[in-house]
LOFI-950287 format. One line per 8 residues: number of its first residue (from 1); their letters; for each residue x, y, z of N, C-alpha, C. Coordinates in pm, whole numbers, plus 50000, padded with zeros to 5 digits. Example, Ala and Ser with C-alpha at 12.3 -4.5 7.8 and 13.67 -1.06 7.14 Angstrom:
<atoms>
1) AS) 51319/49431/50780/51230/49550/50780/51320/49670/50780  51285/49775/50708/51367/49894/50714/51290/50003/50787
</atoms>
This chain:
<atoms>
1) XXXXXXXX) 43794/72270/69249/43744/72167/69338/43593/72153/69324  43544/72045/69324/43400/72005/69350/43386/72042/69448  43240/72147/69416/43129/72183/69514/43185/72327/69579  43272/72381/69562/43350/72480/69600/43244/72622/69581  43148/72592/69565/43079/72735/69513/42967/72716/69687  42968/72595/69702/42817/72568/69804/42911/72552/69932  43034/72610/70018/43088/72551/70075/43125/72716/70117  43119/72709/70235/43163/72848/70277/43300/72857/70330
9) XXXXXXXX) 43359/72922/70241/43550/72950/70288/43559/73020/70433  43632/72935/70545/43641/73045/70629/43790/73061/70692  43812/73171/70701/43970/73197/70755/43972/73212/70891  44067/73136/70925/44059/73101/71068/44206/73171/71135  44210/73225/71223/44375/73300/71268/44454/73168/71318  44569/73179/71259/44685/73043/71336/44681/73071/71511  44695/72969/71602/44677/73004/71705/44601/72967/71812  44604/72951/71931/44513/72994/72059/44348/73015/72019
17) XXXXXXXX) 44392/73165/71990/44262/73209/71920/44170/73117/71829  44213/73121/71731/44151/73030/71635/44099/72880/71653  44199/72818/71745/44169/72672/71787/43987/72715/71862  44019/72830/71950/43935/72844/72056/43762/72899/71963  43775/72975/71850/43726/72966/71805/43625/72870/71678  43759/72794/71655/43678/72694/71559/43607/72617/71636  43645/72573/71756/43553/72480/71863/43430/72528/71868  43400/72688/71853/43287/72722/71858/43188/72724/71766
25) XXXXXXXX) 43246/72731/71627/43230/72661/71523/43188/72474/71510  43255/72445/71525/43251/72295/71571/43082/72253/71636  43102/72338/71755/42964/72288/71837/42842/72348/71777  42893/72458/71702/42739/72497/71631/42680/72420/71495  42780/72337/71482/42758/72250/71369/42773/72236/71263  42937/72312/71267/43053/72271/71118/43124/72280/71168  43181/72110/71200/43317/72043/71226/43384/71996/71088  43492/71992/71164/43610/71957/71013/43710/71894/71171
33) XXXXXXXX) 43688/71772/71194/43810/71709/71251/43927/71756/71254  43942/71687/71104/44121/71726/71060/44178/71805/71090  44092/71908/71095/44144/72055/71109/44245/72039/71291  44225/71952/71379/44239/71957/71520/44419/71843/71485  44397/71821/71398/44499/71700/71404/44616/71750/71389  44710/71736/71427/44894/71752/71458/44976/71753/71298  44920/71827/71212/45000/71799/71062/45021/71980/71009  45100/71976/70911/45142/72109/70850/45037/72141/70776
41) XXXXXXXX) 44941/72089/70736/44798/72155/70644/44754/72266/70666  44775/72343/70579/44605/72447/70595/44554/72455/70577  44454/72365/70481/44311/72348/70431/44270/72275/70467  44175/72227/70503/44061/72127/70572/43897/72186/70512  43887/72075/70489/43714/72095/70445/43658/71954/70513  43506/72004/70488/43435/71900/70537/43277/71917/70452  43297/71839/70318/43166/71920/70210/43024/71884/70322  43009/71774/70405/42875/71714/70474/42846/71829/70524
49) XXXXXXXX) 42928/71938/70579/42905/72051/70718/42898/72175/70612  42948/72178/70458/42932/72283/70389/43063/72370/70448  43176/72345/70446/43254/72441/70502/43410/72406/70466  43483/72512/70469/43627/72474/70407/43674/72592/70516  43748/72564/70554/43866/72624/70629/44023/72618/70589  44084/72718/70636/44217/72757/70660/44303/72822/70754  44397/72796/70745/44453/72914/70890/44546/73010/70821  44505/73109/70869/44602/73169/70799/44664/73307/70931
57) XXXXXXXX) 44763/73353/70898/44853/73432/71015/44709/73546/71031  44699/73568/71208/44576/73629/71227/44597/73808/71152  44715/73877/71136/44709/73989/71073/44660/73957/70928  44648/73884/70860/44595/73846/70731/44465/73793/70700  44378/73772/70867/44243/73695/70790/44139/73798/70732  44156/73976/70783/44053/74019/70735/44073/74030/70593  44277/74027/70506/44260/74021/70394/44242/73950/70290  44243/73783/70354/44176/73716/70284/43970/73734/70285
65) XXXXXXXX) 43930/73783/70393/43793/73814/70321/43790/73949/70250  43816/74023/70274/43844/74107/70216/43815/74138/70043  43945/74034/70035/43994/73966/69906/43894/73874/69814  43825/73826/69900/43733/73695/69851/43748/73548/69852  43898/73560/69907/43920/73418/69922/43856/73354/70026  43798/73396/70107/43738/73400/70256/43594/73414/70235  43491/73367/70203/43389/73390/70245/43388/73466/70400  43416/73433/70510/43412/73477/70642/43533/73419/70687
73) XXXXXXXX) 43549/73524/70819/43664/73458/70890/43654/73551/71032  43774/73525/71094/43766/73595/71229/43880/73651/71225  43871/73817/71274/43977/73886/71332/43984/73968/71409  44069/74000/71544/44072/74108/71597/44019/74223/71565  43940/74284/71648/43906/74443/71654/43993/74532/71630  44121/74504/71674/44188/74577/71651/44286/74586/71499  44269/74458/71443/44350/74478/71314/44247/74534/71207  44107/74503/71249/44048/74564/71161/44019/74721/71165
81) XXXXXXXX) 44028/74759/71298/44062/74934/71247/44176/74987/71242  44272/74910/71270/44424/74939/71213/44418/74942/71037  44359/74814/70981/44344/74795/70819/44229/74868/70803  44140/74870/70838/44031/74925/70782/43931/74910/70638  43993/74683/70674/43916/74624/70521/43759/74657/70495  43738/74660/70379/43596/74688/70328/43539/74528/70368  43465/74487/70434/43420/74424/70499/43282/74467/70567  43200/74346/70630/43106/74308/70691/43178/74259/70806
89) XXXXXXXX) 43109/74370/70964/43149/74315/71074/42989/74213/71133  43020/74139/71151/42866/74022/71174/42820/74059/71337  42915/73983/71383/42923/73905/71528/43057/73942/71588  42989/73966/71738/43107/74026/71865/43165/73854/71908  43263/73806/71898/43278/73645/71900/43297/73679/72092  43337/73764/72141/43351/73763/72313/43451/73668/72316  43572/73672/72241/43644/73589/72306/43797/73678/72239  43930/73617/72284/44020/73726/72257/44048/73843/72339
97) XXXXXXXX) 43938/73896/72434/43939/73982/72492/44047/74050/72552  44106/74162/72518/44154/74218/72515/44166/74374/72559  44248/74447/72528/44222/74611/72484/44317/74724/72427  44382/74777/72355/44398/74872/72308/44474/74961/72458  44598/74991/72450/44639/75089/72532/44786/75149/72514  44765/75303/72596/44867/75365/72557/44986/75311/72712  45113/75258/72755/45197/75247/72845/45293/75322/72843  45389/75386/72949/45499/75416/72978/45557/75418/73085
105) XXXXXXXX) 45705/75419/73074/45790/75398/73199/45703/75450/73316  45705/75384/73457/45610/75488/73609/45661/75565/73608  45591/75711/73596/45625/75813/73679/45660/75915/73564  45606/75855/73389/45648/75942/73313/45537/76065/73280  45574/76154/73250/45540/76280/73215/45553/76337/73085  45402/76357/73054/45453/76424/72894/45523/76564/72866  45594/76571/72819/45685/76692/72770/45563/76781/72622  45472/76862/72663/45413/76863/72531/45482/77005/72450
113) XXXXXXXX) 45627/77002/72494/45669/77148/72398/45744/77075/72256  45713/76969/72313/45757/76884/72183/45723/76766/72104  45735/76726/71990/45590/76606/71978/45647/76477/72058  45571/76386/72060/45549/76248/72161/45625/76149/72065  45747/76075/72092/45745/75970/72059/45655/75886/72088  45618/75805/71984/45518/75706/71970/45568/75563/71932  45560/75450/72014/45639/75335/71970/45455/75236/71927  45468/75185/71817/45342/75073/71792/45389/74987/71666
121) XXXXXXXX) 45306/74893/71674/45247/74825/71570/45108/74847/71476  45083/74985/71571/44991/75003/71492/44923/75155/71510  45002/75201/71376/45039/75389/71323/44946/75425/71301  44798/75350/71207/44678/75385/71199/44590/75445/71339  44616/75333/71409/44543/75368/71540/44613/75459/71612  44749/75478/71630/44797/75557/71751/44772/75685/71692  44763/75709/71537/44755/75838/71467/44635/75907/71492  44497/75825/71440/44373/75875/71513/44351/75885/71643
129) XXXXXXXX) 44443/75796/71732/44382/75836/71868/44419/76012/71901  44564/75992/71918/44618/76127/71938/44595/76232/71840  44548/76261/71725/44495/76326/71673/44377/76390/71709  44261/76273/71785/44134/76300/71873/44175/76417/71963  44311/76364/72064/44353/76465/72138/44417/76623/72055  44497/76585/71994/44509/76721/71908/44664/76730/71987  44675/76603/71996/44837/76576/72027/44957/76592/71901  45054/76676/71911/45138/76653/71763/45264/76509/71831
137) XXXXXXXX) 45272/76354/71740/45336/76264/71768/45410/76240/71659  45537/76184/71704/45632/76119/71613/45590/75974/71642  45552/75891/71508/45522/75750/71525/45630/75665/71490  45681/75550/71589/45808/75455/71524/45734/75342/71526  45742/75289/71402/45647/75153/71397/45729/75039/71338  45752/74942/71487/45824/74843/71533/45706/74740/71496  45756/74580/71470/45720/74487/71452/45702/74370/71563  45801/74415/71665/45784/74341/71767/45873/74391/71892
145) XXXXXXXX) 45826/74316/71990/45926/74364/72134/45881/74499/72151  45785/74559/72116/45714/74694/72179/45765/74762/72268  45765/74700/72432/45802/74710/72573/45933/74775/72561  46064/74728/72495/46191/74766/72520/46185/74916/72442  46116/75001/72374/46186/75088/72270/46124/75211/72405  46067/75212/72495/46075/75341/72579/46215/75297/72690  46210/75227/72692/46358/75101/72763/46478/75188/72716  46474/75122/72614/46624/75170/72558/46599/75329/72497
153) XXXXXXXX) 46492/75409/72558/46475/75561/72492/46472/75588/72386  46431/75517/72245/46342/75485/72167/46211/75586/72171  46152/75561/72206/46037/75591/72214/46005/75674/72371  45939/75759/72423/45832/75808/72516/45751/75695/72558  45641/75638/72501/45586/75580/72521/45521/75451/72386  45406/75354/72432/45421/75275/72350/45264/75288/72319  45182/75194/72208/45081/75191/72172/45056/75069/72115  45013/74986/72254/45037/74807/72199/44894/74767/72292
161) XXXXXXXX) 44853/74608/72258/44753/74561/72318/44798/74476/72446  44725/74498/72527/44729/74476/72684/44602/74372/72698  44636/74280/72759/44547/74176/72802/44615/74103/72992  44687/74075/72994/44695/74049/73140/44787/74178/73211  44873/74267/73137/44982/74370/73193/45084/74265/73236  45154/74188/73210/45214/74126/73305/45348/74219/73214  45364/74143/73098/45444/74183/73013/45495/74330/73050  45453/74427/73096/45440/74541/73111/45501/74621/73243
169) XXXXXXXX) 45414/74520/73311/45478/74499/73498/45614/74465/73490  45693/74368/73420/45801/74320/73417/45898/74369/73360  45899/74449/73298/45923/74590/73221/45900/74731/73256  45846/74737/73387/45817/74847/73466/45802/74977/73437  45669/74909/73289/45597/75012/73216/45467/74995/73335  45342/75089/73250/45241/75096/73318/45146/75133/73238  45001/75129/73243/44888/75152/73107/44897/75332/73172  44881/75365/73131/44821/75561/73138/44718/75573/73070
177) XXXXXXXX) 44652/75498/72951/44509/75550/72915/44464/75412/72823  44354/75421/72818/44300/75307/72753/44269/75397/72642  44271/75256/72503/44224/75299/72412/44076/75281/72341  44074/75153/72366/43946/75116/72304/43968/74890/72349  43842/74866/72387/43827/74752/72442/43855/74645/72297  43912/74515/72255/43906/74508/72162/43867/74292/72187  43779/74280/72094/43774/74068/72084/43782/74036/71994  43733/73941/71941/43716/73866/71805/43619/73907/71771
185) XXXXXXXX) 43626/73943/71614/43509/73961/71543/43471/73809/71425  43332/73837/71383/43350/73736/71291/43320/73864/71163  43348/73823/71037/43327/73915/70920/43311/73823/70826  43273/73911/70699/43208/73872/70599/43242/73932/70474  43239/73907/70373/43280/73945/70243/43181/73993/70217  43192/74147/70107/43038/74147/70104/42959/74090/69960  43059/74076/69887/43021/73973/69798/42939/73842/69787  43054/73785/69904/42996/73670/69956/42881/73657/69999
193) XXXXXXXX) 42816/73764/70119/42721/73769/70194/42615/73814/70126  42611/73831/69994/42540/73877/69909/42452/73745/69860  42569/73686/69777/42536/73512/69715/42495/73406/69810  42551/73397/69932/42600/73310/70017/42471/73391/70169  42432/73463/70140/42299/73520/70249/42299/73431/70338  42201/73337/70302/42097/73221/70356/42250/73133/70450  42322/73112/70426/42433/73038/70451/42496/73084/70599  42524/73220/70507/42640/73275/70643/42512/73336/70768
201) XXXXXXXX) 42397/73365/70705/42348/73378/70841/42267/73309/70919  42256/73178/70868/42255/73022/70951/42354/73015/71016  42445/73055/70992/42570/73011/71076/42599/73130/71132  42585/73208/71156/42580/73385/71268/42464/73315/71318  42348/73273/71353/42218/73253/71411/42325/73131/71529  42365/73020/71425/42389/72934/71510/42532/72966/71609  42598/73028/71580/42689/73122/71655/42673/73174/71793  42551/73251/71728/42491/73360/71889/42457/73211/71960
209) XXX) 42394/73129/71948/42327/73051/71994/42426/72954/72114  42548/72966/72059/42643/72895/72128/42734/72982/72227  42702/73105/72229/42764/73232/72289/42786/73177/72458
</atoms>
């Protein structure tokens, strides 16, 4: 494509998130319309604003920068120390807000003569946390529906992200420990941020600015 070298790739998470973020994008002064419009696309550029976008599923944007296909993009705090891509973390985006926590049935009690079932999506993190403790855990790493596997006795307990508890309440789990607070990050390739300097941190300047 023409001009593809002067145009900063950015990966955007499908979603809530991402809408909420490109707006912020948008007002700092690289809009891409299209990008808002009701069609199956995932590319949108806009060469006037210097910028190309995509959406791509939010567990995948740190590996498209990562990768290089991404000049920058945005992802959870938490997938990035779950993955632990070689990356540039820029900017705290404050939005996404979230957190990291351990739940189980009320009123449960750890048994420690034996290791902890562990129910997550995410084995990296529940492994270092409880490791910190010097906890010995069995990890079952489920893809979805978290809540039911201490339910159906599956699991002890779970290691999923909590943002309102409702999900949790209704399921008549409960948080027992926090893990770590988690939002949107923005990141950077470091390739990119190498060539592309002057670029990406016009646009981190104009970022904070819209905070």
């Amino acid at each position: 494509m023409a001009g593809i070298d002067r145009l900063l790739n950015i990966a955007l998470p499908k979603g809530r998130l991402g809408e909420k973020v490109y707006s912020r994008f948008a007002a700092a002064g690289y809009p891409c319309p299209a990008l808002m419009e009701n069609s199956r696309k995932l590319i949108f550029e806009n060469s006037d604003a210097g910028v190309r976008y995509f959406w791509v599923k939010p567990a995948d944007a740190a590996i498209y920068v990562e990768r290089g296909t991404a000049d920058i993009g945005v992802a959870g705090k938490d997938i990035l120390l779950e993955q632990g891509p070689e990356i540039y973390e820029l900017l705290d985006l404050n939005t996404g807000i979230c957190r990291m926590a351990v739940a189980a049935p009320k009123g449960f009690r750890d048994d420690t003569r034996r290791p902890l079932r562990v129910a997550t999506k995410f084995p990296h993190i529940a492994e270092r946390y409880y490791a910190s403790l010097g906890r010995e855990i069995d990890i079952i790493h489920l893809n979805g529906s978290i809540e039911i596997a201490p339910i159906l006795g599956l699991s002890d307990v779970i290691v999923d992200i909590v943002e309102t508890g409702t999900t949790l309440r209704e399921n008549d789990l409960e948080v027992v420990e926090d893990i770590f607070p988690i939002s949107a990050r923005l990141i950077a390739n470091k390739a990119s941020f190498k060539f592309k300097t002057s670029e990406i941190e016009k646009l981190v300047s104009k970022l904070s600015e819209e905070a």
